[in-house]
N, C-alpha and C positions, 0 to 999 in steps of 0.2 A: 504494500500500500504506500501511494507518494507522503508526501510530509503532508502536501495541498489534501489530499482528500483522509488525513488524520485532522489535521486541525477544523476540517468542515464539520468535520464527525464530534470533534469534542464541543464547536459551537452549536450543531443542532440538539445534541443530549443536554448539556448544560443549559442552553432555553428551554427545553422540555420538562426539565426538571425544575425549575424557576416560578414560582409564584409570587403575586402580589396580595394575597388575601392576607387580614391581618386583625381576624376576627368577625363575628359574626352582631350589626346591629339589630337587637332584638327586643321588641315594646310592645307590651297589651293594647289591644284597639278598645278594647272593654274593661269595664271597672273591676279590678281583682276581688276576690270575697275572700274571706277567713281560707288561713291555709294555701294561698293560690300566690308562685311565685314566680316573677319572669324577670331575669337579667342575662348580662355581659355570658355569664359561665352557667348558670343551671334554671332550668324548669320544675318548677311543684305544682302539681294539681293532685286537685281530690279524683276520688276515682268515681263515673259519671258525670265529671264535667267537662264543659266543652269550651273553650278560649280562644278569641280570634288576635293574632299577632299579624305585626308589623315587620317582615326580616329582611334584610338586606345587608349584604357584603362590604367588610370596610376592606377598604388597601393601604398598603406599606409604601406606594408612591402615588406620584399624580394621580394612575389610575382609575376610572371610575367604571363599577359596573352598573352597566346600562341596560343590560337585557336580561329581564326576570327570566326568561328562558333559559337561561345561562344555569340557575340556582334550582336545585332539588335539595329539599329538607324531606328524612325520612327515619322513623324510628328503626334502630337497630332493634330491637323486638315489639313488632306490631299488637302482643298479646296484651301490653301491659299499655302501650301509647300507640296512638294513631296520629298522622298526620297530614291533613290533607289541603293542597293548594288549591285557595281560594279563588276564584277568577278573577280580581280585581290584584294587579300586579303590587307583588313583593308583600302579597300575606296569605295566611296560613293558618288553619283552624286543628287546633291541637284536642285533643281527647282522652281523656283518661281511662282505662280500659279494665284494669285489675291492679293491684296494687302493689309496688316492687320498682327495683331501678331500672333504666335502662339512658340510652342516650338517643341525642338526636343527631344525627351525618348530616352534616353540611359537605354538600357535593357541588363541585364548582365544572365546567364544561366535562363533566363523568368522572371526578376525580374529589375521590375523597379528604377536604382539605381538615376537616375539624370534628368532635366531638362531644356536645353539649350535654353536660351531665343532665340528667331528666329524671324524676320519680312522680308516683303516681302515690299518692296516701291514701287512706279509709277516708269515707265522709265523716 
């Protein structure tokens, strides 16, 4: 292999590998009730209730994401939380399903960039 097409190779892996995500902004569209928590790092809801949020991707540079399509929010176990995109862009209706931890995957153009610790409590 030339030098030329190793250094092409180490610039297309190293942008590939490269992101600007740099957390996840996330806020209740609805007024919280007893037990019901939404920030920066974790989710609390009671278990049958249902919460509509506000989420969209912060960046680490200029960046801005601009196409809700871009973002898939999805419970790493759907038994305990659901989460389903609302059609009004960059929100999301959250569900409580049975009670226990789990997270939310913040998935950016198919790639899973984050985590969102999540629990589901008794009513």
């Amino acid at each position: 292999m030339s030098l030329r097409a190793c250094l092409v190779t180490v610039l297309l892996v190293g942008t590939a590998c490269s992101t600007d995500y740099a957390g996840l902004e996330i806020v209740a569209d609805d007024e919280l009730g007893p037990g019901t928590v939404v920030d920066l790092r974790r989710v609390q809801i009671p278990e049958g209730r249902a919460i509509r949020v506000h989420a969209r991707p912060r960046s680490s540079t200029a960046r801005t994401f601009d196409d809700p399509e871009e973002l898939l929010l999805r419970a790493e176990n759907p038994d305990i939380l659901r989460v389903f995109s609302d059609p009004e862009d960059w929100r999301w209706v959250l569900v409580g399903r049975a009670t226990g931890p789990t997270c939310i995957e913040v998935v950016l153009g198919g790639v899973v960039e984050d985590c969102i610790v999540a629990r589901v409590t008794q009513r």
